[in-house]
C-alpha positions in Angstrom: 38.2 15.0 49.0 36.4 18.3 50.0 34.4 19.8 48.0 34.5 23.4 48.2 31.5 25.8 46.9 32.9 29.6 46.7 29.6 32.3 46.1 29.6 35.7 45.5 27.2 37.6 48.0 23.4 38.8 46.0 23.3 42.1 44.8 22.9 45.5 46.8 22.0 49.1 45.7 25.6 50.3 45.7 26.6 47.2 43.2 23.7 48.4 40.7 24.4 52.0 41.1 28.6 51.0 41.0 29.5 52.2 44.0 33.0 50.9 45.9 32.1 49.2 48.6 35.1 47.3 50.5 34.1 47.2 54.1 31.0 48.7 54.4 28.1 47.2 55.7 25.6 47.9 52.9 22.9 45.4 53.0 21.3 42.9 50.2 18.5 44.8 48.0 15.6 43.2 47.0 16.8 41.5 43.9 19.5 40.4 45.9 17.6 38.9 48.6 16.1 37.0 45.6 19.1 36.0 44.5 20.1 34.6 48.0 17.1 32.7 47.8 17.9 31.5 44.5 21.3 30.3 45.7 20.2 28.4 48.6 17.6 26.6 46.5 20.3 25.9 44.1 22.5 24.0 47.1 20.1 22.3 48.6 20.5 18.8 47.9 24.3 19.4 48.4 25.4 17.3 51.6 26.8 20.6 53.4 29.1 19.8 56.3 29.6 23.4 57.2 29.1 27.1 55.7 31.4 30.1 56.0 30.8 33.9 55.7 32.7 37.0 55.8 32.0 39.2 58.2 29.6 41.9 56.3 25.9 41.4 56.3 25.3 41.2 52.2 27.6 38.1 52.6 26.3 36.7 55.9 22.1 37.3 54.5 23.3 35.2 51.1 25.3 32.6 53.5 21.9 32.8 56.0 19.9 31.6 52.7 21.9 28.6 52.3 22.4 27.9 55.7 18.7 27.4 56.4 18.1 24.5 54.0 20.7 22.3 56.2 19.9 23.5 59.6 23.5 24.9 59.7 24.8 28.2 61.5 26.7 30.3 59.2 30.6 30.5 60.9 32.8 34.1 60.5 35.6 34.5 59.0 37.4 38.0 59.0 40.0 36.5 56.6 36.8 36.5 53.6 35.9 40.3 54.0 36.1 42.6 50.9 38.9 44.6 49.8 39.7 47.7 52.0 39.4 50.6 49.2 40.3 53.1 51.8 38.9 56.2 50.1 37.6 55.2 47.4 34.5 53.3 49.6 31.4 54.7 49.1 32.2 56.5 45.8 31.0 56.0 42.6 33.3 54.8 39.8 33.0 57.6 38.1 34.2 60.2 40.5 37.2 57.6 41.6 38.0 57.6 38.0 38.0 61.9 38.3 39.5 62.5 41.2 42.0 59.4 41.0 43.0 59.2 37.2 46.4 57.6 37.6 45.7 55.1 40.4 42.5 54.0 38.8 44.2 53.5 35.3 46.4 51.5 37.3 43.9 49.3 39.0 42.5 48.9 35.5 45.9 48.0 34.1 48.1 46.4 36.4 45.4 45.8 40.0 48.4 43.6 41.5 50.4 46.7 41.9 47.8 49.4 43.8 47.7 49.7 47.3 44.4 51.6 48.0 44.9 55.3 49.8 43.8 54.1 53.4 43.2 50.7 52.3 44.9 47.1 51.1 46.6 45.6 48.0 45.4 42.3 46.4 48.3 41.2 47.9 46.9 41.3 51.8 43.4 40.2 50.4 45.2 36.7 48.6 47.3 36.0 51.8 44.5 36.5 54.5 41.8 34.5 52.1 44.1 31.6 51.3 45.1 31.5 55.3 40.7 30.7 56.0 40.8 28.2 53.0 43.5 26.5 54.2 42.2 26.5 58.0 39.1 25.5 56.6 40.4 22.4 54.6 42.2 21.4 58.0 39.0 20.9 59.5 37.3 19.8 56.5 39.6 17.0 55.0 36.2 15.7 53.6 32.5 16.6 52.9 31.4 19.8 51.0 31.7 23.1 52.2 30.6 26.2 51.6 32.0 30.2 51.7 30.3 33.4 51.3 32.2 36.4 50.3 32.7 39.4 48.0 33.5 39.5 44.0 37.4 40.9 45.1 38.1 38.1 47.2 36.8 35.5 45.0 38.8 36.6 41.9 42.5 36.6 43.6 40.9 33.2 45.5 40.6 31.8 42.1 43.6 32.6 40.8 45.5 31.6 43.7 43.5 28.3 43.2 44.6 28.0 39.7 48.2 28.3 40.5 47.3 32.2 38.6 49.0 35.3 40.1 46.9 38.2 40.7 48.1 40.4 37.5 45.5 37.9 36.4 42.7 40.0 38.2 40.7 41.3 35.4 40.6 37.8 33.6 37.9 35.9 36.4 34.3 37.3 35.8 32.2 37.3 38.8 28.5 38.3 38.8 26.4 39.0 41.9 25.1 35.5 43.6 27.4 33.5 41.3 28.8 30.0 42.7 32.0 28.6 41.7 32.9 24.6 42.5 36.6 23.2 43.7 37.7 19.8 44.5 40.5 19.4 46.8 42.3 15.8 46.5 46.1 15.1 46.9 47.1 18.2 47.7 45.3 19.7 44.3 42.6 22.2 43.4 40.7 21.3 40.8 37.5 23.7 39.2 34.1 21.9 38.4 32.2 25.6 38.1 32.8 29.1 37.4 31.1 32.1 37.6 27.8 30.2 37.1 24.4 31.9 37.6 22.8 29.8 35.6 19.7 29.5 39.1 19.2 33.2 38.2 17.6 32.6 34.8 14.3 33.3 36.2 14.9 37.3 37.6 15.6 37.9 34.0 16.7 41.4 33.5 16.6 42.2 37.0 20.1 40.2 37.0 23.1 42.0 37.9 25.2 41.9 34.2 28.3 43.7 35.0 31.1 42.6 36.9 31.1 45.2 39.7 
């Protein structure tokens, strides 16, 4: 059995201020350098055989914070980096929803079926995601393992995981440092935790509430 630990990066400026991010580098803020914190406390007494990242520095800090309780070097995977939103990265929702009325209803209606201007589909996201969980089963038949990455990712991971196809999308909440548990035995994917932030209690307010 493998036991696989799937966490949502901390929290950075352009997540409070809801921003797109996709593939740019914007770093962890100070409440999510908390939150890092808070998540590699929250692992710690896990036996952790290996820790993966994607590529982008708000991932690799939260992966970093886990990493140093078990003497581990955090590995890279490009196949965990964020959604490419093309042009939409690095503008607010707001003006998206303005300048993009039709393609943003979509992605709020039906996100399986937009291809970002620029950018990707959920489609590329699920295929390239599932292709690292699957290499990293291969060389993890056992133990517990854990990958960093971004909330996009995460939700088509876990619906791919849950045999869920990604017009499910809008249905997997994912707040900023949350950790979600699978169990992989006889071929099968079984959920133990979702969406949990329960180690956050203590930031109070300062938690990220929405799902951006």
């Amino acid at each position: 059995m493998t036991k696989v630990f799937l966490v949502r990066h901390g929290r950075t400026i352009w997540n409070k201020e809801q921003i797109f991010r996709g593939t740019k580098d914007v770093p962890l803020d100070e409440v999510g350098k908390l939150e890092a914190q808070l998540v590699g406390e929250r692992l710690k007494e896990e036996e952790i055989v290996a820790i993966y990242s994607s590529p982008l520095s708000r991932a690799k800090e939260t992966a970093e914070a886990i990493a140093r309780f078990h003497k581990l070097e955090v590995q890279v995977l490009v196949g965990l980096n964020d959604l490419h939103f093309g042009q939409w990265e690095g503008m607010h929702h707001k003006e998206v929803k303005e300048r993009y009325p039709d393609l943003y209803r979509r992605w709020q209606q039906e996100p399986h079926r937009v291809i970002f201007p620029g950018g990707e589909g959920l489609d590329q996201v699920r295929s390239r995601a599932m292709q690292a969980i699957e290499g990293i089963i291969t060389r993890h038949p056992q133990g517990v393992v854990v990958l960093v990455t971004h909330r996009v990712v995460l939700k088509v991971l876990i619906c791919a995981l849950l045999g869920l196809d990604n017009s499910h999308f809008w249905n997997i909440g994912q707040d900023t440092a949350a950790i979600n548990c699978f169990l992989y035995r006889n071929r099968r994917w079984t959920v133990s935790l979702l969406n949990d932030v329960c180690h956050l209690k203590d930031l109070g307010e300062e938690k990220g509430k929405i799902d951006f």
